[in-house]
N, C-alpha and C positions, 0 to 999 in steps of 0.2 A: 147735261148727262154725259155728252161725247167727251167733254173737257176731264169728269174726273176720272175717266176710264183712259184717258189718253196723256194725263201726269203720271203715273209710274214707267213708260216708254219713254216719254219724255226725259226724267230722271237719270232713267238709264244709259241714254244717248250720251247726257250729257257726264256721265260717269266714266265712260267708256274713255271720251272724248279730251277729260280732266287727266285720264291715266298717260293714255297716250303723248300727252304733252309733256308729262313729267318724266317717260320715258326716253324721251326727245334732251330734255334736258340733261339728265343721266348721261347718256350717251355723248352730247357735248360734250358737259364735263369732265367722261373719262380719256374724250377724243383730246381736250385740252390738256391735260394732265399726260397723258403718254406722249403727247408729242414733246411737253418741257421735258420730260426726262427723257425722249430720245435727244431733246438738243441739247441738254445738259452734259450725259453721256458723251455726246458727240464734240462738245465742247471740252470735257473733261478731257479724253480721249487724246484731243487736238494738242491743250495744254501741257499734258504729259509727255506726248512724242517731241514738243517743241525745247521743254527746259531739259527732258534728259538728253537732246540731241546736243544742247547749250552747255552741257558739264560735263567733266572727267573725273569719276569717282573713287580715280586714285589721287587726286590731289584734294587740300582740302581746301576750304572758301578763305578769300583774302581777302580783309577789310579794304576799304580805301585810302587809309591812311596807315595801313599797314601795321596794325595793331594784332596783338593777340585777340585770334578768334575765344568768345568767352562762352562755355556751354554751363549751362544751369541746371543743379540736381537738387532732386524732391526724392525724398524718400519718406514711405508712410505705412510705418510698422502695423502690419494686422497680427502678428503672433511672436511669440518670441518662447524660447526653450525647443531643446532640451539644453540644457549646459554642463557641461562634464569636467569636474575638477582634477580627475584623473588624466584626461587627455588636455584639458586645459584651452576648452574650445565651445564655443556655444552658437548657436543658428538663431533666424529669424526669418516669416514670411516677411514679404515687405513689395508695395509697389514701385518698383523704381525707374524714376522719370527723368529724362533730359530733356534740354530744350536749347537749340543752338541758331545760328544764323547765317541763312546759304543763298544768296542776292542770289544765285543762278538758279535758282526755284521760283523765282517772284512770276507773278502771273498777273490778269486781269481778272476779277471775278464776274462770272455773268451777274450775279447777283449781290449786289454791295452788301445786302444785310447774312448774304454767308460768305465770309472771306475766308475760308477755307476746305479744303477737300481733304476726307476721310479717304484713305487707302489700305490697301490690303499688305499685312507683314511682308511680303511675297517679294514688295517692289523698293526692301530695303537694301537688298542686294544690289541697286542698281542705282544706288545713290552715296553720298560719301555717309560715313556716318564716325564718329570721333572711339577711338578705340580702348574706352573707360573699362578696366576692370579691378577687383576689389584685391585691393596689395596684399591686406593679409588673410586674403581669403582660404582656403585648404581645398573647400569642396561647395560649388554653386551651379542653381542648374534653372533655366527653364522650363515653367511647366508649360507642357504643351497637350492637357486633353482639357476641350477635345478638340482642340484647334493650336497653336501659337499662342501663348496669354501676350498677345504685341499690340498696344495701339497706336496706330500710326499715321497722324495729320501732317498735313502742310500748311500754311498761311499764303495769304495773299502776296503778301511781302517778301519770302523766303523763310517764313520760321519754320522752323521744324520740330514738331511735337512728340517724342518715343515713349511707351511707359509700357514696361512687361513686368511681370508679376514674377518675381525670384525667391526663391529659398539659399540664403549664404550661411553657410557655414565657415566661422572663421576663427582664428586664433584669439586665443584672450588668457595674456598672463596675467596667475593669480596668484598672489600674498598672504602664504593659510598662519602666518603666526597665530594670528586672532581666533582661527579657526575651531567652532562654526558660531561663531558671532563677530566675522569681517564682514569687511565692504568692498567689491570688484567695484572696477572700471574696465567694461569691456568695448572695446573699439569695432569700430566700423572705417577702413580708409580705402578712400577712391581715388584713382588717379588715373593718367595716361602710361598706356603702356610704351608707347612711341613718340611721342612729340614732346619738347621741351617749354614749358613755361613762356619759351618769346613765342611759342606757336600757338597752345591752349592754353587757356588757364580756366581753371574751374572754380564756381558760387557758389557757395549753398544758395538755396531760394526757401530751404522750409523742408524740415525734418519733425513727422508728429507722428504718436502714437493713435493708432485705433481707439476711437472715444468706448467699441463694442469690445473692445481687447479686454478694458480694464484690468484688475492684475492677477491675469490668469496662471503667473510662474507659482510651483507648488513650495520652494522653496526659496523664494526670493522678492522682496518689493522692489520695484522699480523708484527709485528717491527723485530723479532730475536725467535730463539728456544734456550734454553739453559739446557746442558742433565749433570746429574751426577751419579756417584756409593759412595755409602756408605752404612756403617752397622747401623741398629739402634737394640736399644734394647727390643728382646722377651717380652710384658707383663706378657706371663706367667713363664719364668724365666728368674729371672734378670742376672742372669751372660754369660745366653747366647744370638747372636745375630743376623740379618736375614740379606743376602745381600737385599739388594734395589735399584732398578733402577728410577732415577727422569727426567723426561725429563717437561721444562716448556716451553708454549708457552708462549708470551710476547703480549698483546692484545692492540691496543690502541683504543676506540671507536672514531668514526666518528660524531661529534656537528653538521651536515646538518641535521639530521632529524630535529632534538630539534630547531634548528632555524627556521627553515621551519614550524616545528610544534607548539611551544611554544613560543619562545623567540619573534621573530615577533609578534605574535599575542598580545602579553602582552604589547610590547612597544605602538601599535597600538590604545590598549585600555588605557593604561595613557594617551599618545597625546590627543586620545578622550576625555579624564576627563580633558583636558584646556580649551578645548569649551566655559564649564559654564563662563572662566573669560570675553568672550567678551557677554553674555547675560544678559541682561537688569536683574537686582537689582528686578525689581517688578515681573519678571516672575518668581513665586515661581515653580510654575509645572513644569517648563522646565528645570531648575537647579536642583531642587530633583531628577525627574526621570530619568535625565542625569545621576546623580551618583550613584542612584542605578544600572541602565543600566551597566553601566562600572565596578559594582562590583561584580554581577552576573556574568559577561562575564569572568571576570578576575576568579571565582572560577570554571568554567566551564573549561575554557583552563589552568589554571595553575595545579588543582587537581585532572582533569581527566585522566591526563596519570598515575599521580603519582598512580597509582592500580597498574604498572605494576612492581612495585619494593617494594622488601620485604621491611618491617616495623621494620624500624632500629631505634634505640633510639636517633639518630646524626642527625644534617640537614646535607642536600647535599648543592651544588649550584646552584640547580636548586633551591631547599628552600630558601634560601638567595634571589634570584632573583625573585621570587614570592612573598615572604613576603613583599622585599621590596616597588615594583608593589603595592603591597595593601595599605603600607604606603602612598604613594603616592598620591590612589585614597581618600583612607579617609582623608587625608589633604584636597584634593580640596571642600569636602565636609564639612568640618568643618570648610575651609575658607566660604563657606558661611554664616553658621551658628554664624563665629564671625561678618560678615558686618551686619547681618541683627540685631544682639543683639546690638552693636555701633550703628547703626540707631536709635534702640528704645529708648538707653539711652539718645543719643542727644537730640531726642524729649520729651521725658519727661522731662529733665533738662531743655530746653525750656520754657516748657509749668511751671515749678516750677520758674524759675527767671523773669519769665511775672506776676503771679501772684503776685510775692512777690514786685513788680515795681506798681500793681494795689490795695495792699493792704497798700500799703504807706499811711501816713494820710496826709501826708502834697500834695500826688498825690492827693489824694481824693479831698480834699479841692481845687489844684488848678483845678481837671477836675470840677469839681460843679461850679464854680466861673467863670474861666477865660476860660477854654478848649473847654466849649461849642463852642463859638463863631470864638474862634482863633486857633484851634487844626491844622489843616492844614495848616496855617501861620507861624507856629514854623518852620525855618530854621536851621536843625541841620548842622551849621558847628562850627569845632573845633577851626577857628580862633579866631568866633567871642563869643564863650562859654567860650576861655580863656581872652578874653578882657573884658569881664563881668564880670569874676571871679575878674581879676585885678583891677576890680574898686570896685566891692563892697566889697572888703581887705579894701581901702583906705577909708571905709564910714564907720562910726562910730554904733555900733549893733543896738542904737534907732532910729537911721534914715533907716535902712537898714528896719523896718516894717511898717516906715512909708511914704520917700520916696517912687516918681511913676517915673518909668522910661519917656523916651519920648511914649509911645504907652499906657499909663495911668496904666499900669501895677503895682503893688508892685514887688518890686527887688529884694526880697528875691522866693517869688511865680515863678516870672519868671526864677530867677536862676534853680531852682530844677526842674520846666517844663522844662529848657532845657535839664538839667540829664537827665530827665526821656526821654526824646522824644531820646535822643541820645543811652541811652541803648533798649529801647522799638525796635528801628528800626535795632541795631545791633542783635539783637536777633530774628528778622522778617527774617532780609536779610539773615541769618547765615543757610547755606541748607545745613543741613546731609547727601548729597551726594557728599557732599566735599569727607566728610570721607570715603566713603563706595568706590569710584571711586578711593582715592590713597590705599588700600588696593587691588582693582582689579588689579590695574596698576604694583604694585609692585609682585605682584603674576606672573602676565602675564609673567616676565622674571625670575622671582627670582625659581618657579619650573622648568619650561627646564632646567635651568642653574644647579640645583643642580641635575634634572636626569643625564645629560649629563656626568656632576664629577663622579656619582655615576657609570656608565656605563664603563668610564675610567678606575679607581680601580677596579671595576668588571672586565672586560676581564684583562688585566694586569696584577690581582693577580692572577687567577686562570688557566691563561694561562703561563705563565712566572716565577711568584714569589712562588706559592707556591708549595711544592714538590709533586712529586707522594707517595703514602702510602708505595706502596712497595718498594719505592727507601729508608726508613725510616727501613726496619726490618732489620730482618739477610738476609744474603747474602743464594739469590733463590737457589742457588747449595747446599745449608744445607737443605734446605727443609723447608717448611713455617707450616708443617703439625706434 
C-alpha cells in the first residue's frame, strides 16, 4: 500500500530530474554555439584587419604572370519596360553581378566546408573594386530601400562576389520604316571606364531572363537575347583598346494595339466615304459634309498617335497607310466634284445646240409659217424622215420649192422641220443623269476594289516581303553603336 501511494512522488522526482538535464543540455549547447560565433567573429574580424592591411585599394590585383585581370558579368533580367520610341530609349530591372580575382583577399577558412565570408556593402569602399559602368546608359541608379540592394562575398582564395540590383536606362536606336510591325535590337553595353583591355578584360558568364518575368512588355515579344565580347577602340587613344561587353535584346512589337486603335478605325472611315456613291446627285450638303466628316476623322485617328514617335525624316507604315486613307477619301470627293462639273457641261451644251437648232433661218421660217399650226403633228420617226429624204433626192431642186407634199406643205420646209423636230427632241430627251449615274455606278465597285488590292500589298509586303532594318546592317554581335 506505501508503494502505490509513493509512485506518483516518485514519478515526479524523476520528472523534475528528466527536465533539469535537458536544461543542462540546452544551455551547453547555446554555451557551444556563442562561443563559435564569438571565435568565428573574432576570426572574421582578425582576417579582415590582416588582408585590408595587405592591399592598396587604389591599385588593382595583378596576376602572376601579369595578365589581364579578367572580371565576369551575370546579368538577370527581372523586368523590362517602359520603352519609348520618342526618346528612343528603354530600361530594365536586372541583378547585376561581377566576379573578379584579388589573391590579396585570400584567407584560411576556419571552417573548410564555408569558404567564404558574407560582408556588409559598407566594406566595399575599402577594397578595390573594377570600375564597370553601362556605355550606353543615360540614366541608372541603385536601389537602396531599405538597405543597399549590394551583396557582397569574399572566397577563400580571393574571389570576389558583387551583385546589386539596378534599374538602367539606356539608349536604344530604332528603325520605324516597318513601323509598327518592326523589330528593335536594343543593347545593353558594359565596359570599363578607366582601364584598358591589357588591364581588364571582361566575360560574360550568363545573361537570362526571369523565368517569373515571362513576357510581361505590353507592346512588344521578346524573340532571343544575343551577348558578345569585343575590343573597340579608346577615342582618346587610338592605339589602345577597351574590353566591351554587348548583350542585345531582340524586340518584336505587337500590331493589336495599332489595329485596334488606328488601322480599324481608318478602314471604317474610307467604307464611310462610299456612302456619298449611293446619295442622290442633287444632295449637295449631304455629299460635301460626308467628306469633310470623313476627312477630319481620318486626321484625327491617323495623326493623333503619330506624337508619340520621334520626328524621323522617313515615312513609316503606318504613314503609307494613312496617306493612302486620305487618297482615298479625297477621290470620293473629287468624284463628286467631276459628276457635278459633267452635269453642267451636258446642260449647257444643251442648251448651246437648242439655240443654234432655233437660230436656224430656214427653222425660223418653217416655225413662222408652218410650226404654228402643225408643231405637235410632226412625227419624228427615222423611217419615215429617210423615205422623205429618198424622195426628194429623186425630185429635181426647182420643184423641191415649189412642189407641196400631200398635207399642203413645201418639201423642202417639211424636210428640215423634220431635222429639226428629230434633233430638238433628242436633245430634250437626253438627261445628264445618264452621265452622272454611270460615273456613281462605276465608282461603287471600282473603289472597294482597288482598297481591297491596295490592303493586299499592304499587309504582304510589310508582313512578309519586306525585310527587317536590322536584319540589313552588320551583324548585332559587332555592335550597331
Amino acid at each position: 500500500m506505501v508503494s502505490v501511494f509513493l509512485l506518483p512522488i516518485i514519478a515526479l522526482i524523476h520528472g523534475h530530474h528528466a527536465e533539469g538535464i535537458i536544461d543542462m543540455k540546452k544551455q551547453r549547447l547555446n554555451s557551444r554555439s556563442t562561443t563559435y560565433n564569438q571565435t568565428l567573429i573574432r576570426y572574421t574580424t582578425k582576417v579582415l584587419d590582416t588582408i585590408l592591411l595587405n592591399q592598396d585599394k587604389n591599385f588593382r590585383p595583378v596576376n602572376p604572370d601579369n595578365s589581364p585581370l579578367q572580371v565576369e558579368v551575370d546579368i538577370s533580367v527581372r523586368s523590362m519596360g517602359p520603352i519609348s520610341e520618342q526618346n528612343m530609349e528603354f530600361s530594365l530591372d536586372c541583378y547585376f553581378r561581377q566576379k573578379w580575382l584579388d589573391r590579396r583577399l585570400a584567407f584560411t577558412p576556419i571552417n573548410p566546408s564555408k569558404p567564404e565570408i558574407p560582408l556588409a556593402s559598407k566594406m566595399l569602399k575599402d577594397i578595390w573594386v573594377p570600375d564597370t559602368y553601362i556605355r550606353n546608359g543615360r540614366k541608372s541608379y541603385l536601389h537602396t530601400l531599405t538597405v543597399p540592394n549590394i551583396l557582397f562575398r569574399v572566397r577563400s582564395d580571393g574571389q570576389v562576389h558583387v551583385s546589386q540590383r539596378l534599374t538602367i536606362r539606356s539608349r536604344c536606336q530604332m528603325f520605324l520604316k516597318k513601323f509598327p510591325m518592326d523589330t528593335q535590337a536594343c543593347p545593353i553595353e558594359v565596359g570599363s571606364l578607366g582601364y584598358f583591355s591589357r588591364d581588364v578584360i571582361y566575360k560574360w558568364k550568363e545573361v537570362e531572363l526571369d523565368s517569373k518575368m515571362g513576357n510581361m512588355l505590353s507592346q512588344y515579344q521578346i524573340l532571343s537575347l544575343s551577348k558578345s565580347e569585343r575590343n573597340v577602340s579608346d577615342f582618346r587613344f587610338a592605339d589602345r583598346n577597351i574590353s566591351v561587353l554587348n548583350v542585345y535584346f531582340k524586340l518584336q512589337r505587337q500590331q493589336g494595339y495599332y489595329i485596334l486603335q488606328i488601322y480599324t478605325p481608318c478602314t471604317l472611315v474610307v467604307v464611310m466615304s462610299w456612302v456619298s456613291f449611293w446619295i442622290n446627285k442633287e444632295a449637295s450638303p449631304a455629299r460635301v459634309s460626308l467628306g469633310i466628316m470623313t476627312v477630319l476623322s481620318m486626321s484625327t485617328i491617323g495623326f493623333g498617335l503619330r506624337t508619340d514617335l520621334p520626328k524621323v525624316s522617313h515615312s513609316t507604315a503606318l504613314d503609307v497607310y494613312i496617306l493612302t486613307c486620305f487618297v482615298f477619301l479625297f477621290a470620293a470627293m473629287v468624284e463628286y466634284a467631276v459628276i457635278n462639273y459633267a452635269q453642267i457641261v451636258y446642260i449647257r451644251k444643251q442648251v448651246h445646240d437648242l439655240k443654234g437648232l432655233e437660230q436656224n433661218s430656214a427653222m425660223r421660217m418653217f416655225t413662222a409659217g408652218l410650226m404654228g399650226a402643225r408643231r405637235d403633228t410632226i412625227q419624228v420617226d427615222n423611217l419615215a424622215v429617210e423615205k422623205e429624204e429618198a424622195r426628194l433626192k429623186a425630185v429635181p431642186w426647182w420643184k423641191k420649192l415649189c412642189n407641196k407634199d400631200e398635207q399642203g406643205n413645201t418639201s423642202v420646209f417639211y424636210r428640215m422641220a423634220v431635222k429639226a423636230a428629230i434633233a430638238k427632241k433628242t436633245l430634250r430627251n437626253g438627261d445628264p443623269a445618264e452621265v452622272v449615274n454611270k460615273i456613281d455606278n462605276f465608282s461603287k465597285w471600282a473603289f472597294p476594289t482597288l482598297y481591297i488590292i491596295f490592303n493586299v500589298f499592304y499587309w504582304v509586303a510589310y508582313l512578309h516581303l519586306i525585310p527587317d532594318e536590322i536584319d540589313s546592317l552588320p551583324n548585332i554581335a559587332g555592335g550597331l553603336y
